[in-house]
C-alpha positions, 0 to 999 in steps of 0.5 A: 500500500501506498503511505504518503506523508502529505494530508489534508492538513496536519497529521504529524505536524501535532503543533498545529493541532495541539496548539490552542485554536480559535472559537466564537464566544456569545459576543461573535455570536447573533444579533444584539435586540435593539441594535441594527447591522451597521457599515464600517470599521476594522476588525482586528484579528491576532493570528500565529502564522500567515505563511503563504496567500496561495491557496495550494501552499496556505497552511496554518490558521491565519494563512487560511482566514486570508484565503477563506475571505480573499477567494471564494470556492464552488460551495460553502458549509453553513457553520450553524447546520454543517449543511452545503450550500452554493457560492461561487456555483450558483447550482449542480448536478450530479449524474445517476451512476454519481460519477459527473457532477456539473457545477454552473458558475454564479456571475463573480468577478475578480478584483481587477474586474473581470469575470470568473469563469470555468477555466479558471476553476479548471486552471487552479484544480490543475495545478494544486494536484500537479506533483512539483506544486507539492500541494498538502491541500490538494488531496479535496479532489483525491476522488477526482479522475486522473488525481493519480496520474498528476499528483502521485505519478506527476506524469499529466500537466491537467486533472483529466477528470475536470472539463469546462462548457462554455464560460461558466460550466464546470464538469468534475468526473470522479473515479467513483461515486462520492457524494461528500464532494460538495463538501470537499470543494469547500475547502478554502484551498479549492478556490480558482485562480484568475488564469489571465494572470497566471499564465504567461507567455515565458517561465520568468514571467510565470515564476514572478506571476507566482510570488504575487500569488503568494503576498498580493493575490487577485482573488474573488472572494469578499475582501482583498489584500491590501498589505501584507509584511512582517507585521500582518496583513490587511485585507480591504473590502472588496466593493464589486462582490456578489451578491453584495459587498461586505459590510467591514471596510476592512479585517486586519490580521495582526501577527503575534508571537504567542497565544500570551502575546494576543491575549494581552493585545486583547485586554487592552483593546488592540485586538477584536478576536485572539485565542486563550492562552492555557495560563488564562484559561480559567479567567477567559472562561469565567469572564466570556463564557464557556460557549467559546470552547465550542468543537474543533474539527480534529481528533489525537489518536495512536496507529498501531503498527498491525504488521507487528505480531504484538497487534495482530490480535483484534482483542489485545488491540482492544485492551490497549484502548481500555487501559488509556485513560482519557478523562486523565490525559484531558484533565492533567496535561491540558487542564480539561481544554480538551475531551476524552474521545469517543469515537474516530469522527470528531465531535462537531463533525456530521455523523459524530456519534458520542457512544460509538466506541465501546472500549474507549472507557478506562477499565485496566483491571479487565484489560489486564486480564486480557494482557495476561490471558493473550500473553501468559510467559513474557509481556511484549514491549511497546513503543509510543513514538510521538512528534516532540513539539515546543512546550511538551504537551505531546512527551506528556501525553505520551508518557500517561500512556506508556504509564498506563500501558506499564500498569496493565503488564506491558514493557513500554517506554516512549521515544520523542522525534523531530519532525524530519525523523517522524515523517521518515519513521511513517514513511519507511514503517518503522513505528510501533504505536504512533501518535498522529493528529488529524484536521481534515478541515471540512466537517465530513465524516469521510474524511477521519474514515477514509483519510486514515483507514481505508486499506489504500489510503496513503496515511493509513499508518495502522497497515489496516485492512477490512474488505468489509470495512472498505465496502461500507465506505463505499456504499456511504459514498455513493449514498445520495441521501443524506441522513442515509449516508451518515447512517453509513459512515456511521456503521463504518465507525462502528465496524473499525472501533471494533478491531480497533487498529486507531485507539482515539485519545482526545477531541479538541476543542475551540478557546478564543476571545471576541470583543463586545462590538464584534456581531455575526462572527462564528468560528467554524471547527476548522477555526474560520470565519466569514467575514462578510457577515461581521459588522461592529458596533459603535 
């Protein structure tokens, strides 16, 4: 099987993840009786990264808030109900045998003016998936015809499942029936690029075409960039968007060193959104309210090297799940900001089940009889490799595991690495019992099944493979309607807690700040926002 180390958004980068993360506290949220949406103003906004505006290369929380508002894609996820609806699509189709899937543009214009059309979004779906644009984010079209061949092999130029008709049709043929991909192409990354200005007549004048890209884009989205440097960056209403202009004049993503530093900004009023720091985060909760800890898309779990004989069994594998315990980890290493998982769907995710996993309680005495009965001479040793990161939070995490595991008779001990050598101990193998995150981003439950333990998937680290298993992602897949297919991804669930190759270990959620004047601000669990619907009040 193929184990590549380039995902959707973070598997061993664990820094991203178990960093704090952004959320709406009841301030953001809804509108204030008696006040009226207003014009104007600048939002302020503390942010840890910013990185690259090019939607193939965007990474990190600021850099996709940037992306999210500078550009719009096919569709968008409502953040109230986690259902799908049109943006720069104005509508689709989708044929019987669910393989054509037909998008028709919505009348968008880029910011120097001219109109968005099909081969625009045709020109950027070429070359996220192209191997050289070595794109993280260009596995939302992994279902799409010819992904293969263009990102993995690098031997095409164009994604031969994505054709146009005309000015404003756009067709995706997929490899087999998906019906997540409306979700999929929400993804800030799948957003077009103005294909006038990005192919040019010489390779020097594409290659300074592409470093615009990456600090002054031309993008379609609500806002543009105005100015981007050491210190952030500012994006400026962007008056020609459809259906109608944003009410801010302006968001200002203002770089900060540390959570601590944003915080401080915050209390003395620079900043109007800026996460919680763990050392304030009892004060933030009890002076804003718990309702900013609200889900984060993303889950902690350890892959168990199933090539190894101490995994084989189905039972043993069962038993390490019950001698972990969970509510400990979430209460001593991170002060209960995070939640003992229940399941491999992270909560906040469609299709989140909070009883889907039987054996992620804490029950050591009848794991260890377990331990014992399946191996009555010598105990075998384990292993729990984990990404060492600035703070230690993930060496505390994994030393409470090899604790537990210890407790309940196994030899275990633990091994830290950089991120250079994690990704080699994935890529060649080597792991035994690995600690890996995951974020795909866009809340489908598709995407924490497949992406980790579909018998071909590239970052299947756990070597899992159930025909079974693979069949019922299947038939969720090609499930058109929608409280069906959830109920099958939800058998899926079911069937993979009970060999249990992937032990979850923590959901996560949310922490942030958002001033009084800020109104119709809502964090989604992938820490965005959008931020044509914000408005302040005087």
């Amino acid at each position: 099987m193929r184990r590549a180390l380039t995902v959707p958004a973070v598997l061993v980068a664990l820094a991203l993840v178990l960093a704090a993360c952004p959320a709406a506290t009841p301030n953001g949220n809804g509108r204030v009786p008696g006040l009226e949406a207003r014009p104007g103003g600048t939002l302020v906004v503390a942010v840890r990264d910013l990185g690259s505006f090019d939607p193939a290369d965007a990474s990190g929380r600021g850099a996709l808030i940037a992306v999210a508002n500078v550009f719009e894609s096919l569709t968008r996820v409502n953040p109230h109900t986690l259902g799908i609806e049109p943006a720069a699509a104005r509508r689709w189709t989708v044929s019987k045998d669910g393989l054509v899937w037909r998008f028709r543009l919505a009348d968008r214009r880029w910011h120097d003016g001219r109109r968005v059309t099909a081969r625009d979004f045709e020109f950027a779906f070429d070359r996220i998936t192209r191997r050289e644009t070595r794109s993280d984010n260009a596995f939302q079209l992994e279902q799409v015809e010819g992904f293969t061949a263009s990102k993995d092999a690098g031997d095409a130029r164009t994604l031969a499942g994505v054709r146009v008709r005309g000015r404003d049709v756009l067709i995706i043929r997929l490899r087999r029936p998906f019906n997540e991909l409306p979700w999929m192409l929400s993804h800030p990354a799948m957003a077009p690029l103005p294909r006038h200005l990005y192919v040019q007549r010489n390779e020097r004048l594409e290659q300074r075409a592409a470093r615009r890209l990456e600090r002054k884009p031309v993008g379609n989205g609500p806002f543009r960039v105005r100015r981007f440097g050491p210190d952030g960056a500012l994006l400026t209403r962007f008056d020609g968007y459809r259906p109608e202009p944003a009410l801010l004049d302006a968001i200002d993503l203002k770089l900060v060193s540390s959570s601590d530093e944003g915080w401080e900004a915050f209390l003395k009023g620079d900043v109007d959104v800026t996460d919680v720091p763990p050392s304030a985060v009892h004060d933030g909760s009890s002076l804003f309210g718990d309702e900013g800890f609200t889900p984060f898309w993303a889950t902690l779990s350890f892959a168990l090297n199933l090539e190894r004989a101490t995994y084989r069994k189905p039972l043993v594998r069962r038993a390490i799940s019950l001698a972990i315990d969970r509510k400990a980890i979430a209460r001593d290493v991170y002060g209960n900001t995070r939640d003992p998982a229940t399941g491999i769907i992270a909560r906040g995710v469609r299709g989140f089940s909070a009883d889907a996993c039987g054996v992620c309680t804490f029950d050591p005495a009848r794991a260890r009889q377990i331990i014992k009965a399946a191996f009555p001479a010598r105990k075998p040793s384990i292993t729990v490799d984990f990404l060492s990161e600035p703070g230690g939070s993930t060496q505390l995490v994994a030393r409470a595991i090899a604790n537990d595991l210890t407790d309940v008779g196994f030899r275990a001990r633990m091994k830290g690495h950089s991120e250079r050598a994690y990704r080699a101990l994935l890529d060649e193998d080597r792991q035994d019992m690995a600690m890996v995150g995951w974020l795909p981003d866009v809340p489908t439950p598709d995407g924490f099944l497949s992406g980790q333990l579909r018998s071909e998937a590239r970052d299947n680290h756990a070597h899992y493979s159930d025909a079974t298993f693979d069949r019922l992602l299947d038939r969720a897949r090609r499930t058109r309607d929608g409280a069906q297919r959830l109920r099958s991804y939800r058998q899926a669930e079911r069937r993979v807690l009970g060999r249990m190759p992937l032990i979850p270990i923590l959901f996560f959620r949310n922490r942030a700040v958002i001033a009084d004047r800020v109104h119709d601000l809502f964090l989604d669990g992938a820490g965005l926002f959008e931020g044509e619907r914000v408005w302040l009040a005087a």
